[in-house]
KESEVO-775798 format. One record per residue (C-alpha): x negated, z negated, y; residue number from 1; residue in three letters. Coordinates in pm, 1 decimal. Layout:
% residues N
@px=X, pz=Z, py=Y, pos=NUM, code=ALA
...
% end
This chain:
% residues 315
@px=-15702.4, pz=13618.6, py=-10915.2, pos=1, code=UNK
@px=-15289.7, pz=13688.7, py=-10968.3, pos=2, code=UNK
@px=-15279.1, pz=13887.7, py=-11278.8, pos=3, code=UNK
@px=-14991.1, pz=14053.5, py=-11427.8, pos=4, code=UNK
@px=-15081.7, pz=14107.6, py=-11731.4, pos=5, code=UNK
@px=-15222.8, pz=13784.9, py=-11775.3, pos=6, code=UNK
@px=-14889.2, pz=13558.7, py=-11660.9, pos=7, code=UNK
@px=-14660.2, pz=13393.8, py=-11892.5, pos=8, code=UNK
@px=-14342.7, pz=13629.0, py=-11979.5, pos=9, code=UNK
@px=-14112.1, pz=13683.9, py=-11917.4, pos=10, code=UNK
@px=-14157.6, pz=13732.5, py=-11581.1, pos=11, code=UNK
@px=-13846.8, pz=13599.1, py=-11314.9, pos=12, code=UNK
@px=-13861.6, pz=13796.0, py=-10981.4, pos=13, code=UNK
@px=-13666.5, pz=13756.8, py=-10681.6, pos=14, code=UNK
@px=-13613.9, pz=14095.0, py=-10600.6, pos=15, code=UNK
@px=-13694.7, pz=14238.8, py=-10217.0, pos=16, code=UNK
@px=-13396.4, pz=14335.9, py=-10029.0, pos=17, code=UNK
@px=-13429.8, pz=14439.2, py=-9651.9, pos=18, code=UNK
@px=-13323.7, pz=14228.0, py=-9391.1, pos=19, code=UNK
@px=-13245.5, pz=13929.9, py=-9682.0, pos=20, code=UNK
@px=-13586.6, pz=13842.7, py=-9860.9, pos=21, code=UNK
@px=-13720.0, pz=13660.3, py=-9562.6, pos=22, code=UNK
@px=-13954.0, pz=13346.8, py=-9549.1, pos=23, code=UNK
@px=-13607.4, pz=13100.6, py=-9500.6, pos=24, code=UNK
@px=-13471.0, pz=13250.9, py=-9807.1, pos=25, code=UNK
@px=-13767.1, pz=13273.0, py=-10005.9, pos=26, code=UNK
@px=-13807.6, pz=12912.7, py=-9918.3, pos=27, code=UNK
@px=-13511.9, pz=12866.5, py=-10057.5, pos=28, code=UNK
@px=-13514.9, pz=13014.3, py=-10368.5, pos=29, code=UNK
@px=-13854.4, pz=12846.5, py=-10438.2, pos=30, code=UNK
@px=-13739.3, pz=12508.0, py=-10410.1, pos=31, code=UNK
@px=-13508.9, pz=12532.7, py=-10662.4, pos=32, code=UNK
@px=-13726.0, pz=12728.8, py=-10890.7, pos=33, code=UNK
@px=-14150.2, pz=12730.9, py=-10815.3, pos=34, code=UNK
@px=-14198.9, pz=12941.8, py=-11071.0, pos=35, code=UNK
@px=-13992.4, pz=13226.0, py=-10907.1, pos=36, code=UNK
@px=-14264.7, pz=13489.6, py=-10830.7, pos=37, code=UNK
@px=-14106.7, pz=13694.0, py=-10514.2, pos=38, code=UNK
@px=-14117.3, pz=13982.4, py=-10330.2, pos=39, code=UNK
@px=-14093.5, pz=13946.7, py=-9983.4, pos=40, code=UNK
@px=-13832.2, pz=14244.7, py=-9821.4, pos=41, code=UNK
@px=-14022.3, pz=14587.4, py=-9719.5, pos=42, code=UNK
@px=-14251.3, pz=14617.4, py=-9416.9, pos=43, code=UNK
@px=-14341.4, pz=14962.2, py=-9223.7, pos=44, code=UNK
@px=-14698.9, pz=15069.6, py=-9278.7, pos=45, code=UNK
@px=-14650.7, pz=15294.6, py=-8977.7, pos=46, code=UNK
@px=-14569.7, pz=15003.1, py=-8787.9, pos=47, code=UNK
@px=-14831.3, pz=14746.0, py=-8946.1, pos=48, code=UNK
@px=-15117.5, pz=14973.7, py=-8848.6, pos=49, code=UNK
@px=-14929.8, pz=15038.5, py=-8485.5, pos=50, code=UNK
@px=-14953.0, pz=14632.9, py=-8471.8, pos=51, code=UNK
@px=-14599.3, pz=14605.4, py=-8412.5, pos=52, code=UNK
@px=-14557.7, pz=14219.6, py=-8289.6, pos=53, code=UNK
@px=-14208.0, pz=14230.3, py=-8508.1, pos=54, code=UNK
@px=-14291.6, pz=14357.6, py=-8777.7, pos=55, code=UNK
@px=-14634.3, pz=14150.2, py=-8814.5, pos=56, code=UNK
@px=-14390.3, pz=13816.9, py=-8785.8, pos=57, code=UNK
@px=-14188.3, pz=13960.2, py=-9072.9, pos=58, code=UNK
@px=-14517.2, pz=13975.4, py=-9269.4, pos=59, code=UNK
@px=-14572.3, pz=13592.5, py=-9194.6, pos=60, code=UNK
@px=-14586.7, pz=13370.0, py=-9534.1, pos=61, code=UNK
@px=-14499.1, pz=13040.4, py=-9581.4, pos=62, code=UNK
@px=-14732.3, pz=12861.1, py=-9806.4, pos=63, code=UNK
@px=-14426.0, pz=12749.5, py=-10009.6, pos=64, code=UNK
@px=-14360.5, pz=13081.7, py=-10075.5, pos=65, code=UNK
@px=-14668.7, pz=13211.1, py=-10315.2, pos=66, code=UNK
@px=-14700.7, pz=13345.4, py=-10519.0, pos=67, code=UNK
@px=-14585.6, pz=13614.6, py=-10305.8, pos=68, code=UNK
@px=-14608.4, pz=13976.4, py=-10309.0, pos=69, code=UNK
@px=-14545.0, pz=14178.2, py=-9984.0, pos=70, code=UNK
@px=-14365.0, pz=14539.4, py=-10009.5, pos=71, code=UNK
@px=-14461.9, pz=14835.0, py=-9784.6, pos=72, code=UNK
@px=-14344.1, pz=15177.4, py=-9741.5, pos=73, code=UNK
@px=-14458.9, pz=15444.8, py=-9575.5, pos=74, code=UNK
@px=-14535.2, pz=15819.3, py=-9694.9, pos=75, code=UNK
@px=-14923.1, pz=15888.8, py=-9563.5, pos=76, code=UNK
@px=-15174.2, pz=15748.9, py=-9810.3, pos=77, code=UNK
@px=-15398.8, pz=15674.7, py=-9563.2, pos=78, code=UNK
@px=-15176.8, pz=15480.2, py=-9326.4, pos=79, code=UNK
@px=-15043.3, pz=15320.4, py=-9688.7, pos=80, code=UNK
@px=-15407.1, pz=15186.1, py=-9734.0, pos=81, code=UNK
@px=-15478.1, pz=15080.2, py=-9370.5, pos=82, code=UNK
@px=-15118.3, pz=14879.1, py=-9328.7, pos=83, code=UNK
@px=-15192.0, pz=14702.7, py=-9705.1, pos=84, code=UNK
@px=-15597.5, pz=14641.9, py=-9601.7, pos=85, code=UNK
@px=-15454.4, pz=14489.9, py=-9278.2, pos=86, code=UNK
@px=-15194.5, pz=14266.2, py=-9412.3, pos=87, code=UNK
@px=-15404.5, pz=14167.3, py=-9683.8, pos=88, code=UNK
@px=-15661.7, pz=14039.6, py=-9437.5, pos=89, code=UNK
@px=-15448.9, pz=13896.0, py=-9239.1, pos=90, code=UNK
@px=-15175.4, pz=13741.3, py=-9493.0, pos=91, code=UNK
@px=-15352.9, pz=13703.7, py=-9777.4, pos=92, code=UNK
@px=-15055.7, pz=13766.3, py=-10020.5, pos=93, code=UNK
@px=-15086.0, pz=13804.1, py=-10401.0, pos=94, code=UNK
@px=-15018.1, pz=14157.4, py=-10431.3, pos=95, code=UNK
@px=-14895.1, pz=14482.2, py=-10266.1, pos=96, code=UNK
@px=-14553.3, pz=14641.8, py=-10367.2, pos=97, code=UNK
@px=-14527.5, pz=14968.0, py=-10272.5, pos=98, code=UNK
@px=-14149.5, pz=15083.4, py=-10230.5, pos=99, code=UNK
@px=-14023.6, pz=15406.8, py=-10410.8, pos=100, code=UNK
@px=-13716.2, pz=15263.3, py=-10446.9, pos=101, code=UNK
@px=-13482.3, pz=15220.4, py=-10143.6, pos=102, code=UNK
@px=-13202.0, pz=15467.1, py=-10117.7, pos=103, code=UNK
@px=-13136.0, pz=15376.7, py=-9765.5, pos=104, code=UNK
@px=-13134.1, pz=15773.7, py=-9566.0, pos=105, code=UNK
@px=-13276.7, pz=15583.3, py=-9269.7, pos=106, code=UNK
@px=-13575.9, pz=15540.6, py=-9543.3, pos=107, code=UNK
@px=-13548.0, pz=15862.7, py=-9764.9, pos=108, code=UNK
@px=-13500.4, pz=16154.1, py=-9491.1, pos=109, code=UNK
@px=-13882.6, pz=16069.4, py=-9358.8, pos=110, code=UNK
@px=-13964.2, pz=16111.2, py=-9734.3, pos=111, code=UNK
@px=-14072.6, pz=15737.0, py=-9801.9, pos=112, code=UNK
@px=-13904.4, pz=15487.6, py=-10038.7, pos=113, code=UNK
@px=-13706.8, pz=15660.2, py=-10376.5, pos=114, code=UNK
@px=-13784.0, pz=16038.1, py=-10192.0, pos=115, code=UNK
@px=-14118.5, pz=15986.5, py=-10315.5, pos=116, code=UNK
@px=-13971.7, pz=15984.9, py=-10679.9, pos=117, code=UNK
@px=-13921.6, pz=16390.8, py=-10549.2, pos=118, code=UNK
@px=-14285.0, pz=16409.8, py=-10488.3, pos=119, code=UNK
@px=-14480.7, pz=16253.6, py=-10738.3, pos=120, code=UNK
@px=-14771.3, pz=16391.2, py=-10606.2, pos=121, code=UNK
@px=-14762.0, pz=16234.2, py=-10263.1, pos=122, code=UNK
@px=-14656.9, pz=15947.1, py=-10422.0, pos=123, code=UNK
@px=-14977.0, pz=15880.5, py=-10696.1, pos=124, code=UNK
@px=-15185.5, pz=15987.5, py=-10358.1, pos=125, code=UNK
@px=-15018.9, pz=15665.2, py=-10242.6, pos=126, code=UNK
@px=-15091.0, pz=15434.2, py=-10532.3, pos=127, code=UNK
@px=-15446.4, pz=15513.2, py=-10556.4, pos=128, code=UNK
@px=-15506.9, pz=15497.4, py=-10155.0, pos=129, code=UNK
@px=-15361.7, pz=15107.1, py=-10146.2, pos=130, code=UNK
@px=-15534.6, pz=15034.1, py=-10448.4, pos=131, code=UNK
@px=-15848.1, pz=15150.8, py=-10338.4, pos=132, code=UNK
@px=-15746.8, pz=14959.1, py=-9966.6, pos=133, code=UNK
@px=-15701.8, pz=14623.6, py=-10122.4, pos=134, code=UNK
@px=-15870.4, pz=14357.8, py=-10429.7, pos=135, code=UNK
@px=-15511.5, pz=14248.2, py=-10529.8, pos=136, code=UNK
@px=-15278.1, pz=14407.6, py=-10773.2, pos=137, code=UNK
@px=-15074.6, pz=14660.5, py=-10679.9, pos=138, code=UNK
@px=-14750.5, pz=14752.2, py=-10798.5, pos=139, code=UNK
@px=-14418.3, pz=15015.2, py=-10765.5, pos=140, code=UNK
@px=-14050.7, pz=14964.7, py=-10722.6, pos=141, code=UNK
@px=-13910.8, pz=15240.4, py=-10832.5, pos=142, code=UNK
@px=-13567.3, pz=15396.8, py=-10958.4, pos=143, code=UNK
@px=-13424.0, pz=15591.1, py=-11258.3, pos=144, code=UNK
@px=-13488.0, pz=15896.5, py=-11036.1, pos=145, code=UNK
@px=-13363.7, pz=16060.6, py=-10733.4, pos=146, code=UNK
@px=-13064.2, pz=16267.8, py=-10878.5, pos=147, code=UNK
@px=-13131.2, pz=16209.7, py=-11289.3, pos=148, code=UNK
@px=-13199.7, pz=15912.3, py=-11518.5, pos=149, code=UNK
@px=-13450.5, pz=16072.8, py=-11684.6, pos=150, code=UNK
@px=-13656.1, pz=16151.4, py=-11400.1, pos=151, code=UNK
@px=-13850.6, pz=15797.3, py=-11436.0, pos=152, code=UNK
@px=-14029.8, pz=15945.2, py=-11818.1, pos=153, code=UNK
@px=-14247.1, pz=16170.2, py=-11642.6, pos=154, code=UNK
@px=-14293.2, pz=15940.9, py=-11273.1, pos=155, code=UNK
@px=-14379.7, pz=15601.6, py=-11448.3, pos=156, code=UNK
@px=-14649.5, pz=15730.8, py=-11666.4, pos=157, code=UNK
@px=-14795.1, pz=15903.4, py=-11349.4, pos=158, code=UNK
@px=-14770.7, pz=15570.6, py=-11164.1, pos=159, code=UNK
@px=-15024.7, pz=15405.9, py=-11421.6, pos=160, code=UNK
@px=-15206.9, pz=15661.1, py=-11459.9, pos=161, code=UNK
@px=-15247.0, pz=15629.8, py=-11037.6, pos=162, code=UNK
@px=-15372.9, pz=15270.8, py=-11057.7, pos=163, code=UNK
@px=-15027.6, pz=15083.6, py=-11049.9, pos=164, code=UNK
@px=-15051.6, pz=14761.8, py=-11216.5, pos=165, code=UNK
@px=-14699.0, pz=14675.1, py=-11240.1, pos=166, code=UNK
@px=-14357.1, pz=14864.0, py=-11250.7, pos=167, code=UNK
@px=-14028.8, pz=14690.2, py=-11137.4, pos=168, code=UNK
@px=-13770.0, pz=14974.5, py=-11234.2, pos=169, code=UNK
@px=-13388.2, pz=14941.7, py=-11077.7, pos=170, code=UNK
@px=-13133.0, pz=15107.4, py=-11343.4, pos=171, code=UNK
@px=-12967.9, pz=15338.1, py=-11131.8, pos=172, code=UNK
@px=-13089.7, pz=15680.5, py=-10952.7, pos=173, code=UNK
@px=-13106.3, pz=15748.1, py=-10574.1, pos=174, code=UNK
@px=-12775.9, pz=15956.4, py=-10578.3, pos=175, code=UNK
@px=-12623.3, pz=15638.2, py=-10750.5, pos=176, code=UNK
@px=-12723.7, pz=15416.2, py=-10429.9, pos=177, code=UNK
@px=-12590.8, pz=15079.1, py=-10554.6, pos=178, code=UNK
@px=-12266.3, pz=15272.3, py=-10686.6, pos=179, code=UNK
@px=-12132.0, pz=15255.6, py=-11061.1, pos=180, code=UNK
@px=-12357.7, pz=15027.6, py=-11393.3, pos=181, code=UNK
@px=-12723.6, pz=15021.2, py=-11414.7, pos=182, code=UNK
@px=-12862.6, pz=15172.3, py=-11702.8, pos=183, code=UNK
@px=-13050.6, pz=14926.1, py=-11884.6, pos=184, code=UNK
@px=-13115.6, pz=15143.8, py=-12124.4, pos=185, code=UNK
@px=-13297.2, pz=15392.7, py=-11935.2, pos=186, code=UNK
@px=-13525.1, pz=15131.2, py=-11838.7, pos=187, code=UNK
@px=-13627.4, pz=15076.3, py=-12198.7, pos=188, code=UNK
@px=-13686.3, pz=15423.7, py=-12244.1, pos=189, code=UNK
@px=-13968.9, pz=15427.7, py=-11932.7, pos=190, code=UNK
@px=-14104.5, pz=15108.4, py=-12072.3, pos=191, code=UNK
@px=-14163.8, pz=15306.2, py=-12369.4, pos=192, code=UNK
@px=-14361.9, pz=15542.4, py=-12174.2, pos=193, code=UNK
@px=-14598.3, pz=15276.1, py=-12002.1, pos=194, code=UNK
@px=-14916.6, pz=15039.9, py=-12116.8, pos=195, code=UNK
@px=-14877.0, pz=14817.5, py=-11818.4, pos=196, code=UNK
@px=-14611.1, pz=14514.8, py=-11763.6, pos=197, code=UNK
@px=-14238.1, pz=14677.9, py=-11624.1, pos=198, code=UNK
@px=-13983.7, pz=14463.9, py=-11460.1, pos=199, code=UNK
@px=-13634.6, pz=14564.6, py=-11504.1, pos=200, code=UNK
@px=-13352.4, pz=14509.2, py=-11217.6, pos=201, code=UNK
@px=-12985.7, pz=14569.8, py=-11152.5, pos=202, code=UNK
@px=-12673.3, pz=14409.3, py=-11210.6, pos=203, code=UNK
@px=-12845.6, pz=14064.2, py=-11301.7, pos=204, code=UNK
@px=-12562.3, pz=13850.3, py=-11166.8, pos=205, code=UNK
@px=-12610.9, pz=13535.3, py=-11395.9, pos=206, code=UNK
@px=-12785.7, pz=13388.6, py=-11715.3, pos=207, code=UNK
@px=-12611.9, pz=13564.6, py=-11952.8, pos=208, code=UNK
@px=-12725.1, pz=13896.2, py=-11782.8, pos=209, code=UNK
@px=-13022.6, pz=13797.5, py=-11746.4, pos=210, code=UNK
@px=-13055.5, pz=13713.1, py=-12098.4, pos=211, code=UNK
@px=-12909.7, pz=14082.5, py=-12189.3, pos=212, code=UNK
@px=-13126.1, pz=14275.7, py=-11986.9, pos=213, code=UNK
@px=-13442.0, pz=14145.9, py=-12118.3, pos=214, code=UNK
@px=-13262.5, pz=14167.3, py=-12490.8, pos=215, code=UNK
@px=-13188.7, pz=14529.2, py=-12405.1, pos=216, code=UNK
@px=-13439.3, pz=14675.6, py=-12230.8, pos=217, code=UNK
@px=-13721.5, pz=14455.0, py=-12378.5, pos=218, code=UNK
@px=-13918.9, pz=14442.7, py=-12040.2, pos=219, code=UNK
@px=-14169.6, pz=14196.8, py=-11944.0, pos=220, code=UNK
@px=-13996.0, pz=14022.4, py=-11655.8, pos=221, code=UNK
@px=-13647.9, pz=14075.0, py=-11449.0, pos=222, code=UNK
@px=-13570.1, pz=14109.9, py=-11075.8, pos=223, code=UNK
@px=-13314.9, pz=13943.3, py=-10923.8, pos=224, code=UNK
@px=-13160.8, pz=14085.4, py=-10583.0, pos=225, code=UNK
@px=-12811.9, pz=14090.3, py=-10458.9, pos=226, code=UNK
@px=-12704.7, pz=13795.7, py=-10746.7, pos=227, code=UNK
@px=-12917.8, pz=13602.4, py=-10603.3, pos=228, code=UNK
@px=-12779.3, pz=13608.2, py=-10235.3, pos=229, code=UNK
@px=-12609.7, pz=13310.9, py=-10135.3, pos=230, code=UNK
@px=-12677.6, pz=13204.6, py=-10518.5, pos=231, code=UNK
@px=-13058.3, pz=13089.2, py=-10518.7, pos=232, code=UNK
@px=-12977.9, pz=12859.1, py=-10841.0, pos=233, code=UNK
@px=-12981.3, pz=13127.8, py=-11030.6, pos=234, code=UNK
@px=-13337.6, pz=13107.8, py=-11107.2, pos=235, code=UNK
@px=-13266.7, pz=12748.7, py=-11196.3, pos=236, code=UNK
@px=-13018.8, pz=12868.1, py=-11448.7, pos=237, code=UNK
@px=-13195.8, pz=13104.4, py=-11586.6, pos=238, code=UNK
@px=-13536.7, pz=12903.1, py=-11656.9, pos=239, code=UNK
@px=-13357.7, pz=12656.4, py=-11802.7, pos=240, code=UNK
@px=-13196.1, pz=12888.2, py=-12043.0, pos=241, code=UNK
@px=-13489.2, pz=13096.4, py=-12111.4, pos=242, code=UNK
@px=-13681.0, pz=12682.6, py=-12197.4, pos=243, code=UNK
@px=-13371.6, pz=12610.8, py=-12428.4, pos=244, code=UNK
@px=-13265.3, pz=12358.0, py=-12150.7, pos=245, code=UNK
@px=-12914.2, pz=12228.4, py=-12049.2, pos=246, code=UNK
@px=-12843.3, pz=12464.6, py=-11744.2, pos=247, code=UNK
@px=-12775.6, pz=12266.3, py=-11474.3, pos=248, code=UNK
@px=-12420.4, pz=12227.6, py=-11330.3, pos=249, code=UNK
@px=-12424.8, pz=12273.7, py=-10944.9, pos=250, code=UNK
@px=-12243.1, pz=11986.6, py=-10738.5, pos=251, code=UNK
@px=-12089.1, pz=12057.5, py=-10407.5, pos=252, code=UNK
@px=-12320.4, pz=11813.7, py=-10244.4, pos=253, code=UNK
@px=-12632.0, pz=12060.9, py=-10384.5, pos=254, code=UNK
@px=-12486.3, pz=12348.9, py=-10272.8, pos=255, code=UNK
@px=-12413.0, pz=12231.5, py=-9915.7, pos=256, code=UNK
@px=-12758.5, pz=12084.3, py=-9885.7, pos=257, code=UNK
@px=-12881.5, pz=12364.8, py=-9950.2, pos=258, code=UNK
@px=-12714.6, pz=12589.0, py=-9687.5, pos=259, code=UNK
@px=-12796.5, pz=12294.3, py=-9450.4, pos=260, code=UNK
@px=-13191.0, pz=12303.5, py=-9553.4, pos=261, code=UNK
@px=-13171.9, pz=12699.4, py=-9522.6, pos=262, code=UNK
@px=-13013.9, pz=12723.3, py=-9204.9, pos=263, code=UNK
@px=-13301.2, pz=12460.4, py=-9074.7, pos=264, code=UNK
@px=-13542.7, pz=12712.5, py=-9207.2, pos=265, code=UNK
@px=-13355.2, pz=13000.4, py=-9078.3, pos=266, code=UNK
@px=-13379.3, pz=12817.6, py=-8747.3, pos=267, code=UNK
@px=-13786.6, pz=12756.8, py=-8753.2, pos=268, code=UNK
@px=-13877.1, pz=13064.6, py=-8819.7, pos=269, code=UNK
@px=-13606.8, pz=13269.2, py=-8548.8, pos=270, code=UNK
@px=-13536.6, pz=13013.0, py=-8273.3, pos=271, code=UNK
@px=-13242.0, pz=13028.2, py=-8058.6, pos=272, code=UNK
@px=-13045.4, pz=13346.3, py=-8243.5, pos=273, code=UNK
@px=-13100.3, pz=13192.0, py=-8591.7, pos=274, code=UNK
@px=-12715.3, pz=13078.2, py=-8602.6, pos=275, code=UNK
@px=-12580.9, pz=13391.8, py=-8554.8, pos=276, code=UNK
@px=-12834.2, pz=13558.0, py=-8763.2, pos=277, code=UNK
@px=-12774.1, pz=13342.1, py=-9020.4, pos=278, code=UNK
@px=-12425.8, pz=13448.1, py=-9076.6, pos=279, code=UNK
@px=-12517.6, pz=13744.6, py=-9304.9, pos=280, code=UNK
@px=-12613.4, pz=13406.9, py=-9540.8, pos=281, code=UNK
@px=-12385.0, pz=13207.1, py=-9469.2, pos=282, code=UNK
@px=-12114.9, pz=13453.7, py=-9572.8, pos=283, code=UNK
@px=-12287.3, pz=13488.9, py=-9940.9, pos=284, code=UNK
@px=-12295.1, pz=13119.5, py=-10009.0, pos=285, code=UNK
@px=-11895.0, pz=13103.0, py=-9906.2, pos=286, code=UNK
@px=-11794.6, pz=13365.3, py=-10144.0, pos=287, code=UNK
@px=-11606.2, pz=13197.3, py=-10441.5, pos=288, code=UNK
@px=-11499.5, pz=12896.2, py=-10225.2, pos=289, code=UNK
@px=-11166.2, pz=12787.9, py=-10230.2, pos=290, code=UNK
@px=-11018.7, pz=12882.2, py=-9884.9, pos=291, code=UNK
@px=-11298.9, pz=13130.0, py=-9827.3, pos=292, code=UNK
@px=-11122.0, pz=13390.8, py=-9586.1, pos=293, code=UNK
@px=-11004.9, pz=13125.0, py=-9378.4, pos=294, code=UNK
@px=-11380.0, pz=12873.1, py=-9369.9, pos=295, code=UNK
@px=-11535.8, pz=13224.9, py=-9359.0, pos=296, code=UNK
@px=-11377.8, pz=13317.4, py=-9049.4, pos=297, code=UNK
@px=-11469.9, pz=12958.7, py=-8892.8, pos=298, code=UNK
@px=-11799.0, pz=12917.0, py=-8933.6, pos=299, code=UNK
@px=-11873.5, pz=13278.0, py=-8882.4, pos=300, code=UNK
@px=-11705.6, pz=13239.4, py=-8541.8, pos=301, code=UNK
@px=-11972.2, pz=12941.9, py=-8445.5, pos=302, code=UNK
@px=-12287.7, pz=13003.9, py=-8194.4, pos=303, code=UNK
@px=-12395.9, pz=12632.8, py=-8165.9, pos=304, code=UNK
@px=-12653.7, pz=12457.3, py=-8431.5, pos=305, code=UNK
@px=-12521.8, pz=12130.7, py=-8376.4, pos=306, code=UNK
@px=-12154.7, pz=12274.8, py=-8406.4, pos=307, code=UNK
@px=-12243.0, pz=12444.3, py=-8706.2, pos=308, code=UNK
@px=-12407.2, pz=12122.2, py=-8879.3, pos=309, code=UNK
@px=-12176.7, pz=11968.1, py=-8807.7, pos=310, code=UNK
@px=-11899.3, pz=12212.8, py=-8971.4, pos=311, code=UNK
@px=-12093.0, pz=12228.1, py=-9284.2, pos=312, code=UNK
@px=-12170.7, pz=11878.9, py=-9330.4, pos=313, code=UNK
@px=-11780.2, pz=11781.2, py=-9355.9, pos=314, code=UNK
@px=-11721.4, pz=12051.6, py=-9593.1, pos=315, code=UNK
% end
């Protein structure tokens, strides 16, 4: 059974970011580090127990990709339960994340992802619902708070005491969106607060960070999100820093291999729009490269596979 409390820390997440944390990318990420743990991007509930065709293929895992933990949100504890009973039947992933964390209006205004921070009520109704729906862990990814830091010292002791078995805490409030430093130290100070094993996340944009946060805010793991778009060796880097290991230097024949593998991926699992889907990849692996406006606006402009291959293969 996938234990957090039992797993060797610390703990290296790939964060999950709508629309980005799909099976191609998680893929990805995986082979260049197994021992990534991730978290696959947010799901409805509403629509999960609806049996949405769409969102049920976005729920789809890879074996490659475990362990894997899939994220809902939602705001009715009982449709919380039936959507993570359902996909845990189904999918079979590791654990359930339940997101209190997205900033997105879209997301807050129904009063689901960090609006439940203003309800913390509604929110532990949530926790214990899914935990009572399903025989895997369960865990929240929440913020600093909706409008103050300080917010998280009274909602993550509330979230253990619900059931949670896990905490992955971003360093910035709803208000902040993705705006302005995350506060690493704030995350400390709800670690503080908590028995069970807390993540932290935000601004983790390469080893060094990565080796600060967990210095600083002394948590049990990290989450990587958007430094890890279009930058999956990351994890490489950082497992190889955290083992004492030479980090690896990355050679441009790596780094267009891998675009080529994940645009194959990207392709398998969408069919016949995958190039132009792709793009919102393809732009994060170009950023950095010498000539990038120019190859950018290129390849961007491309609606053929074969074209596209063939483009990135004489880089």
């Amino acid at each position: 059974m996938f234990d957090w409390k039992t797993m060797q820390k610390p703990l290296i997440a790939l964060s999950p970011m709508a629309d980005m944390t799909d099976a191609p990318f998680c893929r990805v990420v995986k082979s260049k580090a197994p021992q990534t743990i991730i978290f696959r991007e947010m799901v409805s509930a509403e629509a999960i127990v609806r049996d949405n065709p769409k969102t049920w293929n976005m729920a789809v895992i890879h074996p490659d990709e475990r362990p894997i933990i899939q994220q809902i949100f939602g705001t009715d504890p009982e449709v919380m339960a039936r959507a993570a009973e359902k996909i845990y039947e189904v999918m079979q992933p590791d654990a359930i994340d339940i997101n209190m964390g997205c900033p997105m209006p879209k997301i807050t205004k129904p009063g689901a992802g960090s609006a439940l921070m203003k309800d913390p009520d509604r929110a532990q109704a949530i926790v214990r619902a899914v935990k009572t729906s399903v025989p895997c862990p369960v865990s929240v990814k929440m913020r600093l708070g909706w409008k103050q830091k300080t917010e998280c010292l009274d909602f993550a002791p509330k979230m253990e005491q619900a059931g949670a078995d896990l905490l992955i805490i971003h360093g910035r409030t709803r208000d902040q969106a993705y705006a302005g430093t995350a506060d690493w130290n704030a995350i400390t100070q709800a670690k503080i607060k908590v028995t069970i094993p807390v993540i932290a996340n935000g601004d983790i944009t390469d080893v060094l960070s990565a080796l600060n946060i967990l210095e600083v805010t002394k948590a049990d793991g990290i989450a990587i999100a958007r430094g890890a778009l279009g930058n999956p060796w990351i994890f490489t880097k950082i497992f190889a820093a955290l083992n004492g290991e030479t980090i690896p230097a990355l050679s441009p024949e790596e780094w267009k291999q891998t675009i080529l593998q994940h645009l194959l991926w990207h392709q398998e699992r969408y069919g016949a729009p995958a190039v132009v889907t792709f793009r919102k990849h393809l732009s994060c692996y170009l950023k950095g490269f010498s000539g990038a406006k120019e190859l950018r606006q290129r390849l961007l402009s491309i609606t053929d596979l074969t074209h596209l291959q063939t483009e990135l293969t004489h880089l």
